[in-house]
C-alpha positions in Angstrom: 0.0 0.0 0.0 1.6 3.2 -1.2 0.8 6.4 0.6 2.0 10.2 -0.6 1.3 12.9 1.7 3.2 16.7 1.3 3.5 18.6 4.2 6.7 21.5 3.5 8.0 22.8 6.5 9.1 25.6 4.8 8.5 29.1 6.9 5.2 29.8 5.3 3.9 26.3 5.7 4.6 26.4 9.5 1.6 27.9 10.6 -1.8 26.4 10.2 -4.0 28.9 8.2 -6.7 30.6 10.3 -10.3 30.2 9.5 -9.7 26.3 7.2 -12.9 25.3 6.0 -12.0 22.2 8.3 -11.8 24.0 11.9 -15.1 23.5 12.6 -14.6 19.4 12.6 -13.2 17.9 15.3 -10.3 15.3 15.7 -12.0 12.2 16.6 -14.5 13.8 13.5 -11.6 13.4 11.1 -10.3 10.2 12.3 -13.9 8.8 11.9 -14.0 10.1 8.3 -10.3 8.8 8.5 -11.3 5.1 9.2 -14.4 5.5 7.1 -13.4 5.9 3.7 -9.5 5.6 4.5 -8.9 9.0 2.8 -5.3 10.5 3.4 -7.1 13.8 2.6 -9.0 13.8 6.5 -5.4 12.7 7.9 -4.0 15.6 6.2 -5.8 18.0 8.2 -5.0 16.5 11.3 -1.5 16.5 10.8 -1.7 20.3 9.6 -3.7 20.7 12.4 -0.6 19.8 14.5 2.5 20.4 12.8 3.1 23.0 15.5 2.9 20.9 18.5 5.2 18.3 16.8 8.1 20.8 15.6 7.6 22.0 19.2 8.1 18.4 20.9 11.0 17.7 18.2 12.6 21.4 19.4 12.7 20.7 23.1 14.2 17.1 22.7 16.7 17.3 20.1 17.8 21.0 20.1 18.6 21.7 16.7 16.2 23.1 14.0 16.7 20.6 10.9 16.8 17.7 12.8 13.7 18.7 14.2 12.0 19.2 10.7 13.1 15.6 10.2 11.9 14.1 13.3 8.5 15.6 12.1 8.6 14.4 8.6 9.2 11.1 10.1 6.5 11.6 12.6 3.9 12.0 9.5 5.2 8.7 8.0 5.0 6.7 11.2 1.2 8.1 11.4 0.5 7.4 8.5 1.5 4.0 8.7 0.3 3.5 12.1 -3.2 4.6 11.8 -3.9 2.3 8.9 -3.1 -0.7 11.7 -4.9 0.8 14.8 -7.5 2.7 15.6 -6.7 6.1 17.5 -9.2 7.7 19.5 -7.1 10.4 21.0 -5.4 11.8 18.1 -3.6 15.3 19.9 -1.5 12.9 23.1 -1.5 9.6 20.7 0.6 12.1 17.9 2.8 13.6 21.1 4.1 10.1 22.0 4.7 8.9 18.8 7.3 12.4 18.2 8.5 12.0 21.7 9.6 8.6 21.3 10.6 9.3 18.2 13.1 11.6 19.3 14.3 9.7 22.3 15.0 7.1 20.0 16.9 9.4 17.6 18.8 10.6 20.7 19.4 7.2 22.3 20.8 6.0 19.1 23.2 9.4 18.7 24.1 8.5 22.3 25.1 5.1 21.5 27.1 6.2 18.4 28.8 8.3 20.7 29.2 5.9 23.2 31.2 3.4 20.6 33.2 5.8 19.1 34.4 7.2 22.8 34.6 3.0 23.5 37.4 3.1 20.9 38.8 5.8 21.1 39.4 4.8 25.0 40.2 1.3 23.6 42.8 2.7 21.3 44.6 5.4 24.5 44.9 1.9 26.2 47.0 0.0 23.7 48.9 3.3 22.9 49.9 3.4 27.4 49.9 -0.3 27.0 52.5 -0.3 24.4 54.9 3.0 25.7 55.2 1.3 28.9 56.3 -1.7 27.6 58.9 0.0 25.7 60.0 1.5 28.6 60.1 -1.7 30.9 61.4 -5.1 29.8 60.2 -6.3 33.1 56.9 -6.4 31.7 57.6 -8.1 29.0 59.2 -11.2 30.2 57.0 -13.5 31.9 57.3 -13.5 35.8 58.9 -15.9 37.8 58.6 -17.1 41.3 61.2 -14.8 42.5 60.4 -11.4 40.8 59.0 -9.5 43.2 56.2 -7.0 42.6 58.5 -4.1 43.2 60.2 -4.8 40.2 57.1 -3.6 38.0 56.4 -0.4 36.8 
């Protein structure tokens, strides 16, 4: 099942447009009208409807403007996907969690990234000490025997 819906978030697309022949119809309305005749056109309004709220969720997580663009563009996908499998009836908190966990899991995995590349690179310090000190210190290099004593390392 193939799906196209454009939302820009360009500047002038940011803002939904006061007065939409569609304000008068409520969420659980559209999502009705949604499930009904399966109509991305009734999902389009609810997602202009709250483009605000999710660039606003995707701000305050991820702290950088084009990412949060992304995250939202992604957010419309995942909706779109998801309410062809489930049926919402709280559109407004269902569409918060989805970009809130969206972005955790954007930052979680940019953590993790992180995380391994700071592995390595702590890894890598280790073999560099590792290998200076035993150029400094045959002692290390030989195997012990009974009668070294500890005092003898470095």
């Amino acid at each position: 099942m193939e799906f196209k819906v454009c939302l820009h978030l360009s500047n002038t697309n940011l803002y939904p447009l006061p007065g939409s022949k569609h304000d008068h119809i409520s969420d659980s309305e559209l999502l009705q009208h949604f499930y009904a005749d399966h109509n991305n056109e009734w999902l389009g309004i609810l997602l202009q409807r709250y483009t605000m709220l999710l660039l606003g969720v995707s701000m305050k997580y991820l702290k950088n403007e084009e990412e949060a663009k992304d995250a939202v563009q992604q957010v419309f996908l995942k909706t779109i996907n998801e309410l062809h499998k489930y049926k919402v009836e709280y559109f407004k908190s269902w569409i918060y969690m989805i970009a809130k966990n969206h972005c955790l899991m954007k930052l979680r995995d940019k953590g993790r990234f992180s995380g391994e590349i700071r592995q390595r690179l702590m890894n890598q310090k280790k073999r560099i000490i590792i290998l200076k000190r035993t150029e400094r210190s045959p002692a290390l290099q030989a195997p012990c025997s009974s009668s070294t004593k500890s005092s003898n390392y470095v």
